[in-house]
N, C-alpha and C positions, 0 to 999 in steps of 0.2 A: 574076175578082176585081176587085172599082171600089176605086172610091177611100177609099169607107166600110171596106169589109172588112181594106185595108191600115192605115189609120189605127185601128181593131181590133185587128189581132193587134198593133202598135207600141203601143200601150198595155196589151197582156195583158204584152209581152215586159219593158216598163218595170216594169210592176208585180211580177213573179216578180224582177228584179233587185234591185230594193228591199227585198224580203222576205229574200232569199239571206241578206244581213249580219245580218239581227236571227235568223232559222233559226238561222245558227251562233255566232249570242251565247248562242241559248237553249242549246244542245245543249251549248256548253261551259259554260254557269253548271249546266245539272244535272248533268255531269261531278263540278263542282266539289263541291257541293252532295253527291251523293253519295263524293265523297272524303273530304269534310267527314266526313259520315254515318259512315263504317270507322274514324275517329279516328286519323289518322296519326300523332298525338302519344302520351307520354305523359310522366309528371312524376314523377319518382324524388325523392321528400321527402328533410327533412336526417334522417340514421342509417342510411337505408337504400338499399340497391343492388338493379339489375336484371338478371335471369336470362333472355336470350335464347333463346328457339324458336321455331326456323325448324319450320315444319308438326309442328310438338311435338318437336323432338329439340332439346337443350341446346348450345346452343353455349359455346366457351371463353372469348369475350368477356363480363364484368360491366361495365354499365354504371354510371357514379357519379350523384351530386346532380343537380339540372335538368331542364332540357328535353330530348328525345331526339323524333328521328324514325323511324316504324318502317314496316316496308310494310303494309300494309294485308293484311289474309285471308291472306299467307303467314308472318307472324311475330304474334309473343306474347309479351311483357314477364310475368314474375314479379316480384312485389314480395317483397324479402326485408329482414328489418329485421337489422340489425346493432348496433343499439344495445345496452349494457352491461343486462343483465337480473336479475333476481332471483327464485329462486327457494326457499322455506322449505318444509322436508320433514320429516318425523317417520319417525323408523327404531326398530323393538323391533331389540335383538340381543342376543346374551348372552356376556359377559365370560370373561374367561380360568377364572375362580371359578365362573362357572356359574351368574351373579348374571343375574336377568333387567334390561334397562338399556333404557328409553326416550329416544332423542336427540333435539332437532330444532336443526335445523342451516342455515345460511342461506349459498346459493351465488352472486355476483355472475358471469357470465360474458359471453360474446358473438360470434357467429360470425364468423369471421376475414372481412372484405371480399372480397378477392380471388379467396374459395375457396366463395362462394354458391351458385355456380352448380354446385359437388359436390356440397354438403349438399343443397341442391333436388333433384341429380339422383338421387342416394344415401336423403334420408330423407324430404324433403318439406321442407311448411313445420310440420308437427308432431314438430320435433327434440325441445322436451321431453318431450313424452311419451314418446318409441321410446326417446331418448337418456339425456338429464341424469335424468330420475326412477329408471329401474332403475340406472344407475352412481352415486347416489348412496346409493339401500339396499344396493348390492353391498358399497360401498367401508367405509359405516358402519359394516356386517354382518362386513368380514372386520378392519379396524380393531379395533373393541371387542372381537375373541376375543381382542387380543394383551394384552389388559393387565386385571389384576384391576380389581374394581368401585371398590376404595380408590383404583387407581394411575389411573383416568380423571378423579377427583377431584385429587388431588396431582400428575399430572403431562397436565393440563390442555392447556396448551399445545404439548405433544409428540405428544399425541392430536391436537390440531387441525390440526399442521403434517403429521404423517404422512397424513391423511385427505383434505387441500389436496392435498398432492403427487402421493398417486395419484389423486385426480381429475384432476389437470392432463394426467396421462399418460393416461389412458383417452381424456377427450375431445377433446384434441389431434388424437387419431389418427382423428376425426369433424369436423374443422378449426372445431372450438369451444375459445375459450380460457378459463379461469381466470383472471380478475380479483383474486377474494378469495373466501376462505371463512370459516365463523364456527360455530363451536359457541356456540347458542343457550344450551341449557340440559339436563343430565340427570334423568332420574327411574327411584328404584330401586323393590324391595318393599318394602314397609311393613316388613319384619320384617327386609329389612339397612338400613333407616335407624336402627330400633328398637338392631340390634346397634352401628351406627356411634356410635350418643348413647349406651350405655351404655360403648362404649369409649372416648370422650371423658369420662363422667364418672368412671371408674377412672385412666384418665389426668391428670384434673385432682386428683383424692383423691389420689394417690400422689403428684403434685407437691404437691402442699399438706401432707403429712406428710414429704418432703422437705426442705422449707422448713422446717418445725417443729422437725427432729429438728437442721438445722442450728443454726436460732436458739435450741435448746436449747444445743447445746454450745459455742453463742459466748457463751451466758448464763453456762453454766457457768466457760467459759474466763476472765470478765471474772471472776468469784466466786474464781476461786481468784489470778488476781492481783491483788484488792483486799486477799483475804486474807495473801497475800504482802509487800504494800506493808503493811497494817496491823502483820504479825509484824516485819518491817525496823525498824517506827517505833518500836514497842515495846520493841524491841532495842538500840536507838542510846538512848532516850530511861533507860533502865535504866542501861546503861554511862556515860553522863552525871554519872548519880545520882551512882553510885561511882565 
């Protein structure tokens, strides 16, 4: 080997060292680059919490508000929304009376924070449909048998509060809670609205002949002590005389 061939391989050896550092800048920027790629982050918006899965099984930890970091290919964020929701539903049921009664009725609720990661595990993220839809025709349904079609009207607010309460209880036990409830509005048959307005208007004729037969006999009562104070005058005004 001369002199050429060493001054050769000293510059192949210079040049592969040179290379070495930028090799492994490349090799870690596509590391990185692909870490990037798997999205190690994710961003939990305001109202709603995250439901960890490790290779799809639920963990106990909910994650809150912000930024989080997650592993990459072995974990999975669910987004679950917790915020106050509303719901307006329409229930046919039929009254203690046997009255057919159309309700609809407005439910504010929201799934408890800390308990997401049941509901997830337990119903999904389509809790009202499996959930709050059927427990609100249930509760409507078994509500409106207890009371005739008149006592849903006149005792109004006993209906609403009885109906709130057991919804509360049902879907508690689904770690959704009751915020507020609201009877919207009822609708009967044509033919007990029909009976309702004619017993309002026999109700109203009977107080009005009430009224009548009273201020008859206050008419009268005033008539006979006019006539009384008149015979008095008469009386005194005679013995005067004489």
């Amino acid at each position: 080997m001369d002199e050429r061939d060493v001054y050769t391989a000293k510059q192949a050896m210079q040049s592969a060292m040179k290379k070495g550092p930028i090799r492994l800048a490349l090799i870690i920027g596509a590391i990185l680059v692909f870490f990037l790629f798997l999205s190690p982050w994710v961003q939990i918006g305001a109202g709603e919490r995250g439901v960890v899965l490790n290779f799809g099984a639920v963990q106990e930890n909910v994650i809150g508000e912000g930024l989080h970091l997650r592993i990459p290919i072995m974990q999975r964020i669910a987004i679950m929304d917790v915020k106050v929701q509303k719901s307006l539903t329409s229930a046919a049921a039929s009254s203690a009376d046997l009255q057919e009664v159309s309700s609809e009725v407005a439910l504010n609720y929201h799934v408890i924070p800390d308990k997401a990661n049941i509901v997830y595990q337990s119903v999904g993220i389509y809790f009202k449909e499996r959930i709050i839809d059927p427990a609100v025709q249930e509760v409507v349904k078994a509500v409106t048998a207890k009371y005739t079609a008149e006592e849903l009207i006149t005792k109004r607010p006993a209906v609403s509060e009885a109906m709130r309460a057991n919804l509360a209880e049902r879907l508690v036990a689904h770690n959704i809670e009751v915020d507020a409830f609201s009877i919207v509005g009822f609708s009967f048959s044509k033919i007990f609205m029909e009976a309702i307005e004619s017993k309002q208007t026999a109700e109203q004729l009977a107080l009005k002949s009430k009224r009548d037969l009273d201020r008859i006999k206050i008419e009268a009562e005033q008539k006979v002590t006019t006539a009384r104070a008149e015979a008095e005058a008469l009386r005194l005004q005679r013995a005067n005389i004489s």
